[in-house]
N, C-alpha and C positions, 0 to 999 in steps of 0.2 A: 504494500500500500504506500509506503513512505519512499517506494523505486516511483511509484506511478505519478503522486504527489509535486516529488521532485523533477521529474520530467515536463508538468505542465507547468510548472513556476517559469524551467527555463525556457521552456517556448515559447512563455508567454513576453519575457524579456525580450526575448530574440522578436517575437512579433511587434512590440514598442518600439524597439531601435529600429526595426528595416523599416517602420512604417515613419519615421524620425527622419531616417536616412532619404528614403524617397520625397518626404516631402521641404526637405534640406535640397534635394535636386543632385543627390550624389551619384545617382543612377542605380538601375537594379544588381547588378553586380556587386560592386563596391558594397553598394546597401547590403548586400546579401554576407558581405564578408565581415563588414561590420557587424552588424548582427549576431553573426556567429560567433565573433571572438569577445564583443563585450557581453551576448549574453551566458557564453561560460563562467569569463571569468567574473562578473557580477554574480551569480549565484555558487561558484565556488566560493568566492569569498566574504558572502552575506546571509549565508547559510552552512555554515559546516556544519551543525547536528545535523540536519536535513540530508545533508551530502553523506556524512558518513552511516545515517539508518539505512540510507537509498541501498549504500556500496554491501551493507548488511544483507540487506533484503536480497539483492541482485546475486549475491554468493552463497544464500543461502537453494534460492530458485537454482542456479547454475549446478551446484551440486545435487539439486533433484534430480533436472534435466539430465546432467552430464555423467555418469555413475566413473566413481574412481577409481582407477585403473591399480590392478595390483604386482607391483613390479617382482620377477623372480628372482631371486639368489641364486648365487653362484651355483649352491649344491643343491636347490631344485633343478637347476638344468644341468647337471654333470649326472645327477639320478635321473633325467630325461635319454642323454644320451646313453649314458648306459643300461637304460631297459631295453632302449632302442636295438642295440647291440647284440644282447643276448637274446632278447627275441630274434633276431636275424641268423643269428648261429643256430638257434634249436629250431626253425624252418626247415634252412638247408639240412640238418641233420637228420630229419622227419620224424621230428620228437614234439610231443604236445605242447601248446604255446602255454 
């Protein structure tokens, strides 16, 4: 909620300045770039609780979405390759796996 929150503050800044900008006469472009840098960094730096719930929420959802990955050791893969192995020997030998 406090990711969602956070997002329309900044847009909403971003929509003040471009709309500032365009009628400043700076053109759409510029305007647009304007916009985009003051309204980050006005809400990065006129809201940090707000920012850091958001970054909360947002990593919280990402690790929903994302599931984390579980890295192997060494000697699960050295037991890897050697199952590997002797399964392959008791094949060729036509011995039950």
């Amino acid at each position: 909620m406090n990711f969602l929150y956070y997002t329309l503050v900044r847009f909403g800044i971003m929509a003040v300045v471009f709309c500032a900008c365009v009628w400043f006469g700076t053109g759409l472009v510029l305007g647009g770039l304007f916009a985009v840098i003051i309204g980050f960094a006005v809400s990065y730096l006129a809201f940090p609780r707000l920012h850091a719930a958001a970054g909360r929420d947002f990593a919280r959802l990402w690790h929903r979405v994302v599931p984390r990955r579980r890295r192997r050791t060494a000697a699960e893969a050295d037991a890897e390759v050697e199952d590997s192995y002797v399964d392959e020997r008791l094949r060729r030998e036509g011995r039950e796996v």
